[in-house]
Backbone atoms as SQL, in Angstrom:
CREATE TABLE atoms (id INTEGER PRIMARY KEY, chain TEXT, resi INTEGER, resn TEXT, atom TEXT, x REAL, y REAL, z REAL);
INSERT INTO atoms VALUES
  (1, 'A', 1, 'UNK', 'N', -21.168, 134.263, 148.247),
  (2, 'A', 1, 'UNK', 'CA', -20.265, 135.282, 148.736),
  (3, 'A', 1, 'UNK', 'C', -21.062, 136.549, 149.045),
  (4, 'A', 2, 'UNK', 'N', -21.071, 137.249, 150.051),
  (5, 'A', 2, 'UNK', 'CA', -21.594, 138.379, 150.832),
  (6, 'A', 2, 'UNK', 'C', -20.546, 139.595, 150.448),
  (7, 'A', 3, 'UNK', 'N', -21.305, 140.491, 149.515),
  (8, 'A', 3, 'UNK', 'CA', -20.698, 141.757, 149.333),
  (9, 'A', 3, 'UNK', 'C', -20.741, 142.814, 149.751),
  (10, 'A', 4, 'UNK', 'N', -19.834, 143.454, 150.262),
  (11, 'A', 4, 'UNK', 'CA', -20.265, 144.762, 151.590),
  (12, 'A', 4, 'UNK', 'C', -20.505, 146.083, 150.069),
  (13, 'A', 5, 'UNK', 'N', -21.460, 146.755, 150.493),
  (14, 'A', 5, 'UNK', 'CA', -21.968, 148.141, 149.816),
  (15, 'A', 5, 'UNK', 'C', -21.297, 149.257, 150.650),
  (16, 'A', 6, 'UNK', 'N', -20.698, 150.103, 149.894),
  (17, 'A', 6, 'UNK', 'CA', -20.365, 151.587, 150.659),
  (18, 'A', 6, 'UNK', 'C', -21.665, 152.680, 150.987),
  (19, 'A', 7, 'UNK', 'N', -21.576, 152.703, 151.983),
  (20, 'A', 7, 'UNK', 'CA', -22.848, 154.106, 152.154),
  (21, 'A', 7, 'UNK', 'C', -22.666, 154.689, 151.737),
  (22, 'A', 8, 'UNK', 'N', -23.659, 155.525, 151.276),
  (23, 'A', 8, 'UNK', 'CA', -23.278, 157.044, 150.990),
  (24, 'A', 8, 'UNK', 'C', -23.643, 158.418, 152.188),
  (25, 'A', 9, 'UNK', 'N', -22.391, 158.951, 151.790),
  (26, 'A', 9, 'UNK', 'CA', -21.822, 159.711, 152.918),
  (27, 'A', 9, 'UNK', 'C', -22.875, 161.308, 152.587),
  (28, 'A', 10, 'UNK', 'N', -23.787, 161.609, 153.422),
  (29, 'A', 10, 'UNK', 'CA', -24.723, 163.095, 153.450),
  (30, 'A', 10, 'UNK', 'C', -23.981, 164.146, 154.706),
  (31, 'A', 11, 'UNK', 'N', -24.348, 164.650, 154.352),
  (32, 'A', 11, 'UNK', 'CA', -23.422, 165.697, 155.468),
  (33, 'A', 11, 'UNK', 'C', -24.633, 166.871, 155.625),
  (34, 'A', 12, 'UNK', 'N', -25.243, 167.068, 156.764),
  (35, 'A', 12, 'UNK', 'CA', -25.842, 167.959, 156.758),
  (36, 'A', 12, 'UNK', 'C', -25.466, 169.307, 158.068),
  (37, 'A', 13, 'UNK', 'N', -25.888, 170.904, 157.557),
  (38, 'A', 13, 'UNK', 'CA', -25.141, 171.752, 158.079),
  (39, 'A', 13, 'UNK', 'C', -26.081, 172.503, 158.840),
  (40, 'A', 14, 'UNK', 'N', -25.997, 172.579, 160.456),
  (41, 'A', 14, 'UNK', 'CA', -27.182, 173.050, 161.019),
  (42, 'A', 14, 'UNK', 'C', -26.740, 174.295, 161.783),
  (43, 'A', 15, 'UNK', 'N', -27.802, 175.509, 160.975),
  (44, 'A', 15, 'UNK', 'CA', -27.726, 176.823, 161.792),
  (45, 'A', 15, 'UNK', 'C', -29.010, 177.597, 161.727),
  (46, 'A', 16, 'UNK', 'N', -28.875, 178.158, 162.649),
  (47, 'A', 16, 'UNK', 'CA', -30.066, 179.222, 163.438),
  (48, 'A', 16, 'UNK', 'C', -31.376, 177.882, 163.204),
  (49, 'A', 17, 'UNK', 'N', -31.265, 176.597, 163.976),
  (50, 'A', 17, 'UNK', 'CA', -32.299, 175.541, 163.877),
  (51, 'A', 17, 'UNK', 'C', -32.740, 175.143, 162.322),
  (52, 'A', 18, 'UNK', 'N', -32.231, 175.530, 161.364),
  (53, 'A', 18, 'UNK', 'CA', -32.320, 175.051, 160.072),
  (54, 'A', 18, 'UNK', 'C', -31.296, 174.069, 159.298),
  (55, 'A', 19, 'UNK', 'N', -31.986, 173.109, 158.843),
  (56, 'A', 19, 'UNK', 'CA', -30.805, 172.013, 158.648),
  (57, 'A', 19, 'UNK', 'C', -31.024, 171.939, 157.204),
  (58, 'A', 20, 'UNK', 'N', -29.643, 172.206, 156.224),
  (59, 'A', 20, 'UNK', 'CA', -29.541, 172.040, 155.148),
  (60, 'A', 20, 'UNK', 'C', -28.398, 170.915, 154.867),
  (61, 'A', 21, 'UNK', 'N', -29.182, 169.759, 153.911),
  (62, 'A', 21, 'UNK', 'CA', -28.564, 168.651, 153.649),
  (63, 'A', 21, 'UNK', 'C', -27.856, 169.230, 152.253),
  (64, 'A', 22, 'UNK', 'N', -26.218, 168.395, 152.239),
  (65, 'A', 22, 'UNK', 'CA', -25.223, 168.836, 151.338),
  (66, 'A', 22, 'UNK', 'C', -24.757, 167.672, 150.563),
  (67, 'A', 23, 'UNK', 'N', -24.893, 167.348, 149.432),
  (68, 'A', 23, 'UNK', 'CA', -24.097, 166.029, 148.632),
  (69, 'A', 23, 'UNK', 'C', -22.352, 166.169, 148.966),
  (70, 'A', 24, 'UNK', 'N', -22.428, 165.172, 148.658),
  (71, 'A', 24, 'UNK', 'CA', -21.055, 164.330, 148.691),
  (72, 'A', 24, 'UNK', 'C', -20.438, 164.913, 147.641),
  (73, 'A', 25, 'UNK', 'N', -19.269, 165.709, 147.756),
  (74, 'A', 25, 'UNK', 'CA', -19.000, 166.546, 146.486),
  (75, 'A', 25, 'UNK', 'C', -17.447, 165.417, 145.730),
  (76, 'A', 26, 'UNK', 'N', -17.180, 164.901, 146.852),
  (77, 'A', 26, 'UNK', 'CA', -15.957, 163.542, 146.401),
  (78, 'A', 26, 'UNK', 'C', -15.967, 162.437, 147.530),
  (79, 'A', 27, 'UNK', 'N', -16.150, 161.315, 147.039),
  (80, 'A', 27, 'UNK', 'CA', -16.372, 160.646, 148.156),
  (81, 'A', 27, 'UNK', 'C', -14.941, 159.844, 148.448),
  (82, 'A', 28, 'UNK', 'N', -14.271, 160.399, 147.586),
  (83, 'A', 28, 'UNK', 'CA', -12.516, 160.193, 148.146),
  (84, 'A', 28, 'UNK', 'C', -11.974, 160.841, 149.763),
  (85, 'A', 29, 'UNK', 'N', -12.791, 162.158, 149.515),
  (86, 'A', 29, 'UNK', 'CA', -12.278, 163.627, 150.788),
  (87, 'A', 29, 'UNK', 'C', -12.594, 162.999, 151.716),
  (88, 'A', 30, 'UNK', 'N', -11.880, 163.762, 152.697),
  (89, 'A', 30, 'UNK', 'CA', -12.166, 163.158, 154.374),
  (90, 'A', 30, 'UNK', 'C', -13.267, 164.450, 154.481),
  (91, 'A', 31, 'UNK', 'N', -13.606, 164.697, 155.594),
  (92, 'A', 31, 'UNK', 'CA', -15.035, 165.296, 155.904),
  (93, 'A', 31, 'UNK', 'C', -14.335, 166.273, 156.428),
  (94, 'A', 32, 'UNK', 'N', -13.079, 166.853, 156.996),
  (95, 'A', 32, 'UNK', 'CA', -12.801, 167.992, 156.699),
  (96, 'A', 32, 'UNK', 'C', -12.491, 168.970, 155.366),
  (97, 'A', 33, 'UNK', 'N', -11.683, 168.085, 154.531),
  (98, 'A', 33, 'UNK', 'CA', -12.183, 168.167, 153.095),
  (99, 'A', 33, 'UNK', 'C', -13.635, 168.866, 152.368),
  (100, 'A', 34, 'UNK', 'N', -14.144, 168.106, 152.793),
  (101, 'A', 34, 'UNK', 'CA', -15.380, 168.089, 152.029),
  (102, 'A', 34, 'UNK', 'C', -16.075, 169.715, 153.234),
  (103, 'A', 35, 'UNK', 'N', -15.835, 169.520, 154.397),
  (104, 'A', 35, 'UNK', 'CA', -16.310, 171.007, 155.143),
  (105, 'A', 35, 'UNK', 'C', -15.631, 172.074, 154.207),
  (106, 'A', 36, 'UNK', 'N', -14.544, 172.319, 154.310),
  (107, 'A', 36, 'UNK', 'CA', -13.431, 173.060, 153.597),
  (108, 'A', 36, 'UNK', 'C', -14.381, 173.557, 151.858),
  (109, 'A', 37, 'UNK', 'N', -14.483, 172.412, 151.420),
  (110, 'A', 37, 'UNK', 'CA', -15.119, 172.638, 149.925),
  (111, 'A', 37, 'UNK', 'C', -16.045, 173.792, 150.469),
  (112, 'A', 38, 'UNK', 'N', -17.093, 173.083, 150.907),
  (113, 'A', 38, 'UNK', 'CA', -18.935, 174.011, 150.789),
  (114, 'A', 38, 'UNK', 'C', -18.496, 175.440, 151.977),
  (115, 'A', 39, 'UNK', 'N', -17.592, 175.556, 152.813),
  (116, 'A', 39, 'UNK', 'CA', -17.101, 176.873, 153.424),
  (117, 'A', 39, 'UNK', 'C', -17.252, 178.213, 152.238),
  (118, 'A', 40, 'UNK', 'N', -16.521, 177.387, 151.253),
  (119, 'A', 40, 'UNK', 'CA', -16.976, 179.078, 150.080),
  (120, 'A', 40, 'UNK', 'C', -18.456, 179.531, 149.925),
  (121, 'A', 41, 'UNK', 'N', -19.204, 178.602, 150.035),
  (122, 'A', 41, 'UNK', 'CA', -20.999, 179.068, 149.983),
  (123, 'A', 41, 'UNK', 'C', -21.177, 179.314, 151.399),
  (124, 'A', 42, 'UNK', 'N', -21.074, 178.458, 152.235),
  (125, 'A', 42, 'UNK', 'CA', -21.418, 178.798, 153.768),
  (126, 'A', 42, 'UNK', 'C', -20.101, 179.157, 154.327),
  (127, 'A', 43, 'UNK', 'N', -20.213, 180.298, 154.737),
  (128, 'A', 43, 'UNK', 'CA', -18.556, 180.637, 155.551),
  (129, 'A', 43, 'UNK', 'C', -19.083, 180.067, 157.354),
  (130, 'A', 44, 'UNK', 'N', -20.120, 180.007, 157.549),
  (131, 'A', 44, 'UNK', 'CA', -20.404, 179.623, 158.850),
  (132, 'A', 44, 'UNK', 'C', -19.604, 178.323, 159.282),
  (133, 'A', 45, 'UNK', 'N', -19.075, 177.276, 158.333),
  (134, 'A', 45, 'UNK', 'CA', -18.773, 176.411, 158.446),
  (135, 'A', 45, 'UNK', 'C', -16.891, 176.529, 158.621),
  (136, 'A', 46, 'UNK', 'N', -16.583, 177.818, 158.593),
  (137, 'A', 46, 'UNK', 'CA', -14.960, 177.791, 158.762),
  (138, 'A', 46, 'UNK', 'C', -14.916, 177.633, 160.052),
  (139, 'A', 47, 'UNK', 'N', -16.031, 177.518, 161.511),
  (140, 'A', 47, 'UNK', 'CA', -16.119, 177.828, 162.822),
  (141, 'A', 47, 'UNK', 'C', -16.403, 176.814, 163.184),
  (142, 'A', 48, 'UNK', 'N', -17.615, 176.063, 162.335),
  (143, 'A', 48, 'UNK', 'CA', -17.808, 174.824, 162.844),
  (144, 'A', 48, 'UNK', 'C', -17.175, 173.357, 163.360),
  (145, 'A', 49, 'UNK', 'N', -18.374, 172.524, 163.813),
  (146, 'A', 49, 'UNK', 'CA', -17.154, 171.087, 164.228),
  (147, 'A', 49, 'UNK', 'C', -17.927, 170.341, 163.694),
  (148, 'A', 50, 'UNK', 'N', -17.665, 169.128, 163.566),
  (149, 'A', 50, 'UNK', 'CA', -18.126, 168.163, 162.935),
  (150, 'A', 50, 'UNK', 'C', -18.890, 166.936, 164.315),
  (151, 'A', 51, 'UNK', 'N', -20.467, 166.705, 164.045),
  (152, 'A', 51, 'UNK', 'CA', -20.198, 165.748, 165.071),
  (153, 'A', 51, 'UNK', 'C', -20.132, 164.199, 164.632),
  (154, 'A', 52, 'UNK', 'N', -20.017, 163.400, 165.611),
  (155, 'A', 52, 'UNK', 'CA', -20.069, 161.554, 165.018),
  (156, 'A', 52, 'UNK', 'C', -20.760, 161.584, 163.992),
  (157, 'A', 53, 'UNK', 'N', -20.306, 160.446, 162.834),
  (158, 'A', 53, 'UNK', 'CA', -21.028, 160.168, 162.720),
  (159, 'A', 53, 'UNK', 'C', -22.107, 159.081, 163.319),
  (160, 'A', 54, 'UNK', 'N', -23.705, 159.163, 162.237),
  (161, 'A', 54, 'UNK', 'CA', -24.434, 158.136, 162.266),
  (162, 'A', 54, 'UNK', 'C', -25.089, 157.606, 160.981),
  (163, 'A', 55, 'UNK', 'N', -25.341, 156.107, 160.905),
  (164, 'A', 55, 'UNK', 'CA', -25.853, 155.383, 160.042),
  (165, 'A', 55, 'UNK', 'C', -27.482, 155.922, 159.934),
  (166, 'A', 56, 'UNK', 'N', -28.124, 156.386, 159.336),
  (167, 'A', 56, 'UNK', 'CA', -29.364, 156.974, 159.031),
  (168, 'A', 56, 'UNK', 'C', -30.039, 156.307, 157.727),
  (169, 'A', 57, 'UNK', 'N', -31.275, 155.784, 157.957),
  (170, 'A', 57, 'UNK', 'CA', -31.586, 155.304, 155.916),
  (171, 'A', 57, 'UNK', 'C', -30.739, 155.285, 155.086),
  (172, 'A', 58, 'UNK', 'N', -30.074, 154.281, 155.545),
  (173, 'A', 58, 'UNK', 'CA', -28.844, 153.597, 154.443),
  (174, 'A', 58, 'UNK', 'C', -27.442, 154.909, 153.979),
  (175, 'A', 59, 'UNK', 'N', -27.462, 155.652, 154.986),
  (176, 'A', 59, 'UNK', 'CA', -26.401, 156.772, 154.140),
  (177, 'A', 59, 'UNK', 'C', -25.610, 156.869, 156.258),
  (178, 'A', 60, 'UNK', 'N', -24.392, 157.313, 155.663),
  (179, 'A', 60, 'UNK', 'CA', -23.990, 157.869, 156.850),
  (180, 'A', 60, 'UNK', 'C', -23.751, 159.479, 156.844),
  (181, 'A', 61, 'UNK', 'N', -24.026, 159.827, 158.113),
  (182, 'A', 61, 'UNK', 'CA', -24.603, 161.067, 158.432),
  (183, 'A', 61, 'UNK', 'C', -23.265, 162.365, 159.242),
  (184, 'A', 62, 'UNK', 'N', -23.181, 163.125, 158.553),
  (185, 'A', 62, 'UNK', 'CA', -22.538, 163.939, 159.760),
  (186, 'A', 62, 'UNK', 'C', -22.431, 165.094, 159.781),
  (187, 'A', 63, 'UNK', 'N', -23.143, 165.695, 160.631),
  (188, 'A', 63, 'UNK', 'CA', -23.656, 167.099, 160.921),
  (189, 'A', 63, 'UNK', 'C', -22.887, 168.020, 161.065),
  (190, 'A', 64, 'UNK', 'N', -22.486, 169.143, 160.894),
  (191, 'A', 64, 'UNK', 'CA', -21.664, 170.320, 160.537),
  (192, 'A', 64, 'UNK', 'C', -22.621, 171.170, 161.653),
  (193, 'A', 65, 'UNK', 'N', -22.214, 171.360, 162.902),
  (194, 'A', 65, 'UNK', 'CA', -22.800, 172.542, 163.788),
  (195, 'A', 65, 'UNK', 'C', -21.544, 173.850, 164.215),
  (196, 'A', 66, 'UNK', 'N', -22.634, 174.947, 163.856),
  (197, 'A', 66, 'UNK', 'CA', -21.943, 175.707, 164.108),
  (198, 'A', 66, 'UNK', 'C', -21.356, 175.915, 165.792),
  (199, 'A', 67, 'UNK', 'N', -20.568, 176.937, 166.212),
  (200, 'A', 67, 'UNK', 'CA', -19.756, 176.818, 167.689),
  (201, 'A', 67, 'UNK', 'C', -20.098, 178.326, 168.035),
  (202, 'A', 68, 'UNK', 'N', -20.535, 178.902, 166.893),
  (203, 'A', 68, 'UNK', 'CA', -20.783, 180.709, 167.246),
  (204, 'A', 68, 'UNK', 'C', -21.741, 180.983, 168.369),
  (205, 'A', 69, 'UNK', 'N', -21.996, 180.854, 169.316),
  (206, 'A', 69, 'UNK', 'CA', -22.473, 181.743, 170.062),
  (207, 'A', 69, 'UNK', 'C', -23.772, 182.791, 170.085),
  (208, 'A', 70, 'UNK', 'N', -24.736, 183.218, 170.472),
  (209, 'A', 70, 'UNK', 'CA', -25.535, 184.549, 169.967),
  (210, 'A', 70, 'UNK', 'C', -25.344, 184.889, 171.287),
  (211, 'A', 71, 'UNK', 'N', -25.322, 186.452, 171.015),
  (212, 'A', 71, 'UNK', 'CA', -25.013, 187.223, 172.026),
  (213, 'A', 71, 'UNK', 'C', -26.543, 187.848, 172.462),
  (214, 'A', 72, 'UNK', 'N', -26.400, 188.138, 173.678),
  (215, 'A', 72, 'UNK', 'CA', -28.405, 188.706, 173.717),
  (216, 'A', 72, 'UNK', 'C', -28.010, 188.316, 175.583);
């Protein structure tokens, strides 16, 4: 019998070209959920979108980019 494994779900949050990877704080939450949680440390993320995910070294992946703009 062939047993399917759950990935584990990384979420990483990319601003000003710096990418900070974030644990899985419940792996019950949907990934707005889980944005919502880490928003109290990063408020950059109340703006953000979420993109696809992807399957990456055994974890699935999904990036938190911000939508802000720089003005210049």
């Amino acid at each position: 019998m062939l047993l399917a494994t759950q990935l584990e779900r990384v979420f990483i949050l990319k601003d000003n070209g710096q990418e900070i990877r974030l644990n899985d704080p419940e792996p019950k939450w949907n990934v707005e959920s889980v944005m919502n949680f880490y928003a109290n440390m990063y408020p950059i993320l109340t703006t953000a979108k979420v993109s696809a995910p992807q399957i990456k070294d055994d974890a699935i992946e999904y990036k938190f980019e911000s939508v802000m703009g720089t003005k210049g």
